[in-house]
C-alpha positions in Angstrom: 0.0 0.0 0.0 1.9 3.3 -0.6 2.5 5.4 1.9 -0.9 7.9 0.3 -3.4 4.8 0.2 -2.0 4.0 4.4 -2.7 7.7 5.3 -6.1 8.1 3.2 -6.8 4.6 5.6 -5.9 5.8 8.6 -8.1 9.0 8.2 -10.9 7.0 7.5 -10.2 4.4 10.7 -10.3 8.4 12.6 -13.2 9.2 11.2 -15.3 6.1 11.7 -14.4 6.4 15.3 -15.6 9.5 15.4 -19.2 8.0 14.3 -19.3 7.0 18.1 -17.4 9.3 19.8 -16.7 13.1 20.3 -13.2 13.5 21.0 -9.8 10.4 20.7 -7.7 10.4 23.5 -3.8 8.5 23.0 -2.5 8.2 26.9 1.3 7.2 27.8 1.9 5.0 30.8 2.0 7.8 32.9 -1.7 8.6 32.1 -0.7 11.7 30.4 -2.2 12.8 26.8 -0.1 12.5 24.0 -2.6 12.3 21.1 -5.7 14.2 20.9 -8.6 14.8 18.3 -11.7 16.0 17.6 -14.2 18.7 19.4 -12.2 19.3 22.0 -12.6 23.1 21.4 -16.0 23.0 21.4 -15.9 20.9 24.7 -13.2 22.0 26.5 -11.9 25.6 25.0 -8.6 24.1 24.3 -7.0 22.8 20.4 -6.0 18.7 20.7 -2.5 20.1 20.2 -2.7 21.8 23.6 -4.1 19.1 25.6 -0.9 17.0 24.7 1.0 16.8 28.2 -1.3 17.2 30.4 -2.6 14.4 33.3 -6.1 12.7 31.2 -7.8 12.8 34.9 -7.3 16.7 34.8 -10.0 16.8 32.2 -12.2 15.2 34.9 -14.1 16.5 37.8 -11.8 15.8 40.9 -14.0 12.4 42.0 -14.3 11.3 38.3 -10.6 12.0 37.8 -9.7 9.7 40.6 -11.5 7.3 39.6 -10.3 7.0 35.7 -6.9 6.7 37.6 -7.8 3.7 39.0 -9.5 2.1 35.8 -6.5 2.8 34.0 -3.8 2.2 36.1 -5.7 -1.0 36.9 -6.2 -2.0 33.2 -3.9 -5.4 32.5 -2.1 -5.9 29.1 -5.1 -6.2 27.1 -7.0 -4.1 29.2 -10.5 -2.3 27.9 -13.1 0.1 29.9 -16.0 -0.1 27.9 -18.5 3.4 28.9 -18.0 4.4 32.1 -19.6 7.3 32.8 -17.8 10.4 34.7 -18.2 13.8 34.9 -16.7 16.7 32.5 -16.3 20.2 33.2 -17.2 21.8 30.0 -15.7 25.1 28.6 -19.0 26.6 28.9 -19.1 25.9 32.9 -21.4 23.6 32.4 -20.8 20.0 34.2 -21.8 17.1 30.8 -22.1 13.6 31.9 -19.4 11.5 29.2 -19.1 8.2 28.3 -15.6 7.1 27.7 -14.2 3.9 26.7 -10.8 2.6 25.3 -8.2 0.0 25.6 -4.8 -0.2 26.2 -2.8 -1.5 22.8 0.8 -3.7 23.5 1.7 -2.8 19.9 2.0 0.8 20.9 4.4 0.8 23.9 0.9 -0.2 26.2 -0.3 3.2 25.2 -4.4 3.5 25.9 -6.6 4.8 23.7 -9.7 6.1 24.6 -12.9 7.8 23.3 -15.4 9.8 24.7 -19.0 11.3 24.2 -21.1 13.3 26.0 -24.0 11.8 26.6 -27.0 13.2 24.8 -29.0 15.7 26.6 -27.2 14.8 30.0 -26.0 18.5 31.0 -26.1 18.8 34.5 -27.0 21.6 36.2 -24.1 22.7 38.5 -26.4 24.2 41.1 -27.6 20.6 41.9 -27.3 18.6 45.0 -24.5 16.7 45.1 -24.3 12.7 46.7 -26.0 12.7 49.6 -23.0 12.1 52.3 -22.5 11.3 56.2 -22.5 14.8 57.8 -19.8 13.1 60.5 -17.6 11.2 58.4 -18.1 13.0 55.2 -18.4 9.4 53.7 -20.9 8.4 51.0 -24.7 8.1 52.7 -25.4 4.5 52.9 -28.4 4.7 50.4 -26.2 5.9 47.6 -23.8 3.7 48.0 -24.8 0.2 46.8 -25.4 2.0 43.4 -22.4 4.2 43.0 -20.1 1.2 44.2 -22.3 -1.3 41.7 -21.0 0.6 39.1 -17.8 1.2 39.5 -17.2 -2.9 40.5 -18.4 -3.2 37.0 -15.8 -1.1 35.5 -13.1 -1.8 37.2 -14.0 -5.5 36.1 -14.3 -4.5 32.4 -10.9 -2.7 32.8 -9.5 -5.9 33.8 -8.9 -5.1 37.4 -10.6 -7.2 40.2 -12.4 -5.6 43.1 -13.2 -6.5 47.0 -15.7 -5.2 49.5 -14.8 -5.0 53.2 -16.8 -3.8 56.0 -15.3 -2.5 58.6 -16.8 -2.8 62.6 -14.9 0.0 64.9 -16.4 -1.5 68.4 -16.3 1.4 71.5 -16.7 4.1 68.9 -20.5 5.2 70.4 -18.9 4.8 73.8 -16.3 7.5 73.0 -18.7 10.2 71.7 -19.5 10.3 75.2 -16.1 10.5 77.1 -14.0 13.5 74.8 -15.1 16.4 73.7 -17.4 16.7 70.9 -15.0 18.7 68.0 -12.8 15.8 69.0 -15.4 13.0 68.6 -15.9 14.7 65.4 -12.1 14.5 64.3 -12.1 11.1 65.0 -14.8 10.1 62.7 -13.2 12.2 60.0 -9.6 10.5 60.4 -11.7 7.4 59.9 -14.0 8.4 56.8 -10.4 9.8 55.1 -8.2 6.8 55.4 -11.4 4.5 54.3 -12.2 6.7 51.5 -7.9 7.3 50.7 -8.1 3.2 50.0 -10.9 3.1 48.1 -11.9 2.9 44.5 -11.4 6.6 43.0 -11.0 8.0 46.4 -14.7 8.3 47.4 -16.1 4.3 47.3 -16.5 4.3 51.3 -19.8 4.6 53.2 -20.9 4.3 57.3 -23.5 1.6 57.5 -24.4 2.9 61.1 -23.2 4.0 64.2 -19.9 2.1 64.3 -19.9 0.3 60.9 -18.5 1.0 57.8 -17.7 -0.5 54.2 -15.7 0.2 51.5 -14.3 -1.1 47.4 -11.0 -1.1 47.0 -8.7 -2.9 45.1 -7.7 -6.5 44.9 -4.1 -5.3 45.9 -5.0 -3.3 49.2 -3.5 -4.7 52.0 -6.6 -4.6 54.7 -4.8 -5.0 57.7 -2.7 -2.1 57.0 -5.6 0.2 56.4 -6.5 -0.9 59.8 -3.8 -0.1 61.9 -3.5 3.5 59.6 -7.1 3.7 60.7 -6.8 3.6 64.2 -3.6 5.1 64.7 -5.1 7.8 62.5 -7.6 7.8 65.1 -5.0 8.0 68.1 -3.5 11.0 66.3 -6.8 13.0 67.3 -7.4 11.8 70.8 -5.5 9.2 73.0 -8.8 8.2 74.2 -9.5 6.6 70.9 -6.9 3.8 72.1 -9.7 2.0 73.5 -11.2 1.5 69.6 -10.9 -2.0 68.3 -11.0 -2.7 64.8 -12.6 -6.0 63.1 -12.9 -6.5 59.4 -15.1 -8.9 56.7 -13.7 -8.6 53.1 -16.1 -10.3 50.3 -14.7 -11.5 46.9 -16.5 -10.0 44.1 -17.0 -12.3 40.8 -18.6 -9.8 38.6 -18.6 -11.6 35.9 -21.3 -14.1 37.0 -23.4 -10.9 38.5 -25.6 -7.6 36.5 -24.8 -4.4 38.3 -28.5 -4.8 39.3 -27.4 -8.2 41.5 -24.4 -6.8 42.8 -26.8 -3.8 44.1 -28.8 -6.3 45.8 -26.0 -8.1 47.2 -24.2 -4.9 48.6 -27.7 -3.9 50.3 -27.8 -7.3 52.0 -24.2 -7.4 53.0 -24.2 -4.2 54.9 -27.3 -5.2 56.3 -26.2 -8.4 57.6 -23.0 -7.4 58.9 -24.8 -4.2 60.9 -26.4 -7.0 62.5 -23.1 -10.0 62.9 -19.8 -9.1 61.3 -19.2 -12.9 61.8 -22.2 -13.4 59.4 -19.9 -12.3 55.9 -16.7 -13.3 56.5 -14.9 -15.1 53.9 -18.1 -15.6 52.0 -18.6 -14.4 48.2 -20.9 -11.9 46.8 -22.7 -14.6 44.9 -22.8 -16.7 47.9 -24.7 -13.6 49.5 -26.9 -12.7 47.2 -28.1 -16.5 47.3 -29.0 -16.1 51.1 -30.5 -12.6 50.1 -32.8 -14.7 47.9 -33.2 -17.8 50.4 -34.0 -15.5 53.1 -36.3 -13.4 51.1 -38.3 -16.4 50.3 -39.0 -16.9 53.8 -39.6 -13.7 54.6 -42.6 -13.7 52.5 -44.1 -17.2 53.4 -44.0 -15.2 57.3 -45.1 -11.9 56.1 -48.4 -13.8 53.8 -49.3 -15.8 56.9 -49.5 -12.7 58.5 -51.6 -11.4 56.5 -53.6 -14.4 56.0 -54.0 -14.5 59.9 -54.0 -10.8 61.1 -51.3 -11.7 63.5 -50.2 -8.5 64.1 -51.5 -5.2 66.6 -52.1 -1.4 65.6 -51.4 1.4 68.3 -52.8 4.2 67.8 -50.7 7.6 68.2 -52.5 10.9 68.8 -52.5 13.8 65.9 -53.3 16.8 68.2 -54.4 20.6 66.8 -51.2 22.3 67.6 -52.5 25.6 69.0 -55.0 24.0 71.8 -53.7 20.1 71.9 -56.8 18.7 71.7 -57.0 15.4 69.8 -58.3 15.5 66.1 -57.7 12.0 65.1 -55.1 9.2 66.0 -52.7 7.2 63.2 -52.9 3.5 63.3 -49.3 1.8 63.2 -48.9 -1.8 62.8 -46.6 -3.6 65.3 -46.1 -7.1 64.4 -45.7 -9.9 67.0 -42.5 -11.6 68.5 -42.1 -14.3 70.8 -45.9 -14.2 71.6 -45.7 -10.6 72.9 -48.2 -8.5 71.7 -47.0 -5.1 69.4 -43.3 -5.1 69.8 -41.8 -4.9 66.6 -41.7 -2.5 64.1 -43.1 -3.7 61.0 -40.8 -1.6 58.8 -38.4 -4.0 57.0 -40.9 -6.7 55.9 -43.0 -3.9 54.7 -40.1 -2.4 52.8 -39.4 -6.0 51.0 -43.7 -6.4 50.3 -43.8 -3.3 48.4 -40.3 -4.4 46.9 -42.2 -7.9 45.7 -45.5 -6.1 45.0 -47.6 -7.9 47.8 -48.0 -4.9 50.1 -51.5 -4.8 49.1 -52.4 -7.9 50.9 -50.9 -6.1 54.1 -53.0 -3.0 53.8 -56.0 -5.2 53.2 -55.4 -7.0 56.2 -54.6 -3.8 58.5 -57.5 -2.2 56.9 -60.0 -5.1 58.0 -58.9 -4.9 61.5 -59.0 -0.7 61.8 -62.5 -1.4 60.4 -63.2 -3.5 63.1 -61.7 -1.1 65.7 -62.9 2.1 64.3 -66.3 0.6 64.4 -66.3 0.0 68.5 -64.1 3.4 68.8 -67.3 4.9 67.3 -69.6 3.8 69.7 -67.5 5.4 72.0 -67.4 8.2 71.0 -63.4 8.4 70.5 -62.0 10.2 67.7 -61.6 8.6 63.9 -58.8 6.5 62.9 -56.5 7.0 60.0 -55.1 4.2 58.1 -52.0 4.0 56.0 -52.4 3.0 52.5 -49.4 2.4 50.3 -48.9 4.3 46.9 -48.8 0.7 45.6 -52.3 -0.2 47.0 -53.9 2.7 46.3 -52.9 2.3 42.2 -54.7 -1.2 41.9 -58.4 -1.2 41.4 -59.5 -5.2 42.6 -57.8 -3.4 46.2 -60.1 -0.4 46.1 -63.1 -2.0 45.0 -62.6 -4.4 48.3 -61.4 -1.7 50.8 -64.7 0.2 49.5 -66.8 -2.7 49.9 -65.6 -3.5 53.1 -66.0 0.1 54.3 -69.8 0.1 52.6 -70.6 -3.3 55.4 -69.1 -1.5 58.0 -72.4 0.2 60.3 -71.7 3.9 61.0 -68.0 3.9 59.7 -68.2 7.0 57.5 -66.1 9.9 59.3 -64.6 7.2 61.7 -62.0 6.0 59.2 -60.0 7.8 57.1 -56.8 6.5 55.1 -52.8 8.2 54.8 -51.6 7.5 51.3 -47.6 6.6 52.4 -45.0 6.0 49.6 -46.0 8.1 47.6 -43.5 8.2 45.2 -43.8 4.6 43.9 -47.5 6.3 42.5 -46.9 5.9 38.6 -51.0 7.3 37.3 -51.6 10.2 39.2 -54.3 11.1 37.4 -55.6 7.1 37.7 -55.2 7.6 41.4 -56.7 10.5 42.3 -60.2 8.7 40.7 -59.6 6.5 43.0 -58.9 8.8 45.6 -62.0 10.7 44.8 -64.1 7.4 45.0 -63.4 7.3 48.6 -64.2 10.9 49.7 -67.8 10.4 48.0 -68.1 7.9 50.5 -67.3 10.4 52.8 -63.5 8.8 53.8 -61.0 11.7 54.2 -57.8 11.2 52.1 -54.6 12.4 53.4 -51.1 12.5 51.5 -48.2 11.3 53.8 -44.5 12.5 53.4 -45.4 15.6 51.5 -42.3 18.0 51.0 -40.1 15.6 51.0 -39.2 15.8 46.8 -39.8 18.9 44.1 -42.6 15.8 43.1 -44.8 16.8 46.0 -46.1 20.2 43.9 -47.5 17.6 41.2 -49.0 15.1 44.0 -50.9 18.6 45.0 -51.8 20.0 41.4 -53.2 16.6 40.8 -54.5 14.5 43.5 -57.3 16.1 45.6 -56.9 15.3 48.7 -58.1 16.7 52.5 -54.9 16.3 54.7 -50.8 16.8 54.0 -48.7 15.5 56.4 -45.4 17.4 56.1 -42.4 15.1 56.3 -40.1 14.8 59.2 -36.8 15.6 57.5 -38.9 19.1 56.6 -39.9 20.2 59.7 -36.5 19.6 60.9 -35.0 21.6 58.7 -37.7 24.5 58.6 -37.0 24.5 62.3 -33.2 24.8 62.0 -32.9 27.7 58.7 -34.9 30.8 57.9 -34.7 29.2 54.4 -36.6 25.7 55.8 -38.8 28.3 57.6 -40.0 29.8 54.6 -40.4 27.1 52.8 -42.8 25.6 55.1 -44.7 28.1 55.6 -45.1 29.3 52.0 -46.3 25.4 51.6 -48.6 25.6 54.1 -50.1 28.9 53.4 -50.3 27.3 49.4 -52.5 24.1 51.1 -54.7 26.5 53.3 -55.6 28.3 50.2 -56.6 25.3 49.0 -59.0 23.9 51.4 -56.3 21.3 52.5 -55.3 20.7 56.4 -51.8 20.3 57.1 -50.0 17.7 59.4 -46.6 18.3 61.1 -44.6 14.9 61.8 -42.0 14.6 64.6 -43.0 16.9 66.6 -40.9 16.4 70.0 -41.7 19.7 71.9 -43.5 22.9 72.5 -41.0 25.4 70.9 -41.4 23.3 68.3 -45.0 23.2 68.3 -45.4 26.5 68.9 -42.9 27.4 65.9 -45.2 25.1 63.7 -48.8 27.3 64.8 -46.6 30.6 63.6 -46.0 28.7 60.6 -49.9 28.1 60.2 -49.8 24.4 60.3 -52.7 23.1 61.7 -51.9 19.7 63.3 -48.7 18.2 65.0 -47.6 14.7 65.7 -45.2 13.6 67.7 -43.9 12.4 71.2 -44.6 16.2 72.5 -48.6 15.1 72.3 -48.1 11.3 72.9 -46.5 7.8 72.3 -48.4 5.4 70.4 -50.7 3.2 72.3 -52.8 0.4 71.6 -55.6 1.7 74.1 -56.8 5.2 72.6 -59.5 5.6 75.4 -56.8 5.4 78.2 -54.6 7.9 76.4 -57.4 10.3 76.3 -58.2 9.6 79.8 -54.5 10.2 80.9 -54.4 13.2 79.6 -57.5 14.7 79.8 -57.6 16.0 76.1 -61.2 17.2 74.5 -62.0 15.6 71.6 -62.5 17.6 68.5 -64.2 16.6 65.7 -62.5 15.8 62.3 
């Protein structure tokens, strides 16, 4: 071929590539570019010519750059990285999500070569919130992590570099926050969030599973017991107290190969979940090995939680929902408290539920919590004691055989209209708003109030408002908190609540724990509170009322 045909070649082999890509990357061992083409003035205000030199991760943000160095200096021979996706700075100041992929090439001195492409309508606003993270440790919060780490096991796997979880138990470490100052109880937590996060997979793959747990991805060549003695020396460096912290690790091997990113999700939840509970309980065992217990346990977990249902063996307490200017009772909450070692109401139902709405059956549970509220709000009635509200889950309340049933249940009932009334929870697994609020509105011609749980909690909660009509709001926890702590928070909640009176709507405050609180709330012009400030739940609403003397007001 002469040497016009071999260059007339090679600019078509360019220019194919750049079918699937915006910009060509050449990088020495070093990880520094020595090749560049394409739109990479467009993207990054700079001419390929000028990039040559520089460190690749530079072009990254700093937690995507880190992380690139870790695909690529863990990339073997033949080494590929097929679309990871990172995060660019653009010359515009806008942050553009990219796909990049390459391999590294033994023919040219086991140079990589790499393309990348911003992803298509994947600008990101840089006023955004960024990962959620532990305010103490300034680790990764627990729920992002399973999917974060998911995906970057799976890259490192496809750039040829294998991958290992450990948890990590620090035993005495709630004991200490107690016996040094706080700043340095605070210190100490950070000394062990940086050398966890130092170790791991581009810097940031470390989260705190709770109080004195902690997991991290790091490489296959990390040397464990090392990063346990920096740990706690680390730890020793802040306060000599912290020489009573002991330090006890579970590494799993990860076989990616044999597991979707989905699975290893899965398998991370379960793992940090099990060990919170026995650090014993994943040592030396694989992540397919877990996931298979995740799934054998599961199983079981459902055959209990249908007999359950099949048998009503569970309680409800009820806990008071009090006007917040004159405490008098409006209505109480039914919670479910299932059953453990023949004791009546002692556990919290809140894990099974989570894996029923996870499987879909959580509408078997809500029938069967409904039927007995029915049964109880039907003697409370006679009574004379206030109505009862009953959680519904945004699952439920989307399937029309459960509605037809619950309103055919509620038509048998004798006097039960204005006794009952039903808390749509979960919200945001509610797909047909539009779908659901014809249900909704099927129950309030009944004459059943409807009341939307968790509201504020997401920028979704203005839609839920626009489109489902409902009576009641109950403003999330996490939001009164915070319209407690800021002037921001404050205005927000009361802008919200003004927007709901305006609307006809009533307006529940959760968590409410005392009377500045409560008091702050009434300035706000909410209308109700809940909270242990009014009263603990309690599976004898008559004696609560009698304890504490409260009038009963009408719903």
């Amino acid at each position: 071929m002469t040497s016009q045909g071999s260059a007339s070649l090679a600019q078509r082999f360019v220019a194919l590539a750049f079918c699937r890509a915006d910009a060509l990357f050449e990088l020495d061992d070093r990880q520094n570019v020595v090749f560049a083409a394409g739109a990479t003035d467009r993207l990054l205000g700079k001419a390929p010519d000028a990039l040559k030199g520089i460190p690749f991760k530079g072009l990254f943000t700093d937690k995507g750059g880190a992380l690139i160095a870790d695909l690529l200096a863990g990339a073997g021979a033949q080494g590929r990285i097929d679309d990871v996706m990172l995060e660019m700075p653009l010359a515009s100041g806008a942050i553009a999500q990219v796909a990049l992929a390459g391999y590294r090439a033994a023919d040219f001195d086991g140079h990589f070569f790499v393309a990348l492409k911003v992803a298509p309508r994947r600008i990101i606003d840089t006023s955004r919130a960024p990962i959620a993270r532990d305010s103490e440790t300034g680790l990764m919060a627990k729920n992002e992590f399973a999917a974060v780490a998911a995906e970057r096991i799976k890259s490192m796997q496809d750039a040829g570099q294998k991958t290992k979880v450990t948890m990590v138990n620090v035993a005495n470490l709630e004991n200490l926050r107690g016996e040094i100052p706080k700043g340095a109880h605070e210190n100490v937590l950070k000394a062990i969030g940086g050398v966890l996060n130092r170790y791991s997979v581009g810097g940031d793959t470390a989260t705190r599973i709770d109080g004195e747990n902690f997991g991290f991805v790091h490489g296959d060549n990390v040397d464990i017991p090392a990063v346990n003695q920096e740990m706690l020396a680390a730890t020793c460096q802040v306060h000599s107290a912290a020489a009573q912290l002991k330090s006890k690790t579970s590494t799993i091997e990860i076989d990616p190969a044999a597991l979707t990113e989905d699975q290893i999700v899965k398998a991370l939840i379960y793992s940090m979940r099990t060990f919170s509970k026995n650090p014993s309980a994943v040592e030396n065992k694989s992540m397919s090995s877990l996931l298979e217990s995740r799934v054998t346990e599961t199983m079981k977990m459902v055959e209990t939680f249908q007999a359950i249902c099949r048998t009503r063996n569970f309680d409800l307490v009820y806990m008071p929902i009090c006007h917040l200017k004159t405490h008098q009772v409006h209505h109480f909450e039914a919670l479910t408290r299932f059953r453990e070692g023949g004791k009546k109401g002692t556990s919290s139902p809140y894990e099974m539920i989570t894996l029923a709405e996870e499987m879909g059956i959580v509408a078997e549970f809500d029938l069967a919590v409904t039927r007995k509220a029915i049964d109880f709000a039907v003697k409370s009635a006679l009574a004379g004691l206030p109505p009862i509200a009953v959680n519904i889950s945004g699952h439920s309340i989307g399937n029309a055989d459960f509605n037809a049933t619950i309103l055919s249940l509620l038509g048998s009932a004798t006097n039960i209209a204005g006794k009952i009334m039903f808390e749509i929870t979960e919200s945001s697994e509610i797909k047909d708003l539009e779908g659901v609020n014809r249900a909704i509105q099927g129950f309030r011609k009944k004459g059943f109030k409807m009341a939307l749980d968790d509201f504020g909690a997401g920028a979704a909660s203005f839609d839920y408002l626009n489109t489902l009509d409902v009576d009641t709001v109950k403003f999330d926890g996490p939001v009164v908190k915070r319209a407690y702590a800021t002037d921001k928070g404050r205005a927000f909640l009361a802008s919200m609540a003004t927007l709901c009176n305006s609307m006809g709507i009533e307006t529940i405050a959760e968590m409410v724990e005392d009377e500045p609180l409560a008091k702050f709330l009434a300035g706000c012009d909410v209308h109700l509170g809940q909270g242990y400030y009014f009263g603990k739940a309690d599976a004898d609403p008559a004696f609560f009322l009698s304890q504490n003397r409260a009038r009963v007001v009408n719903a």
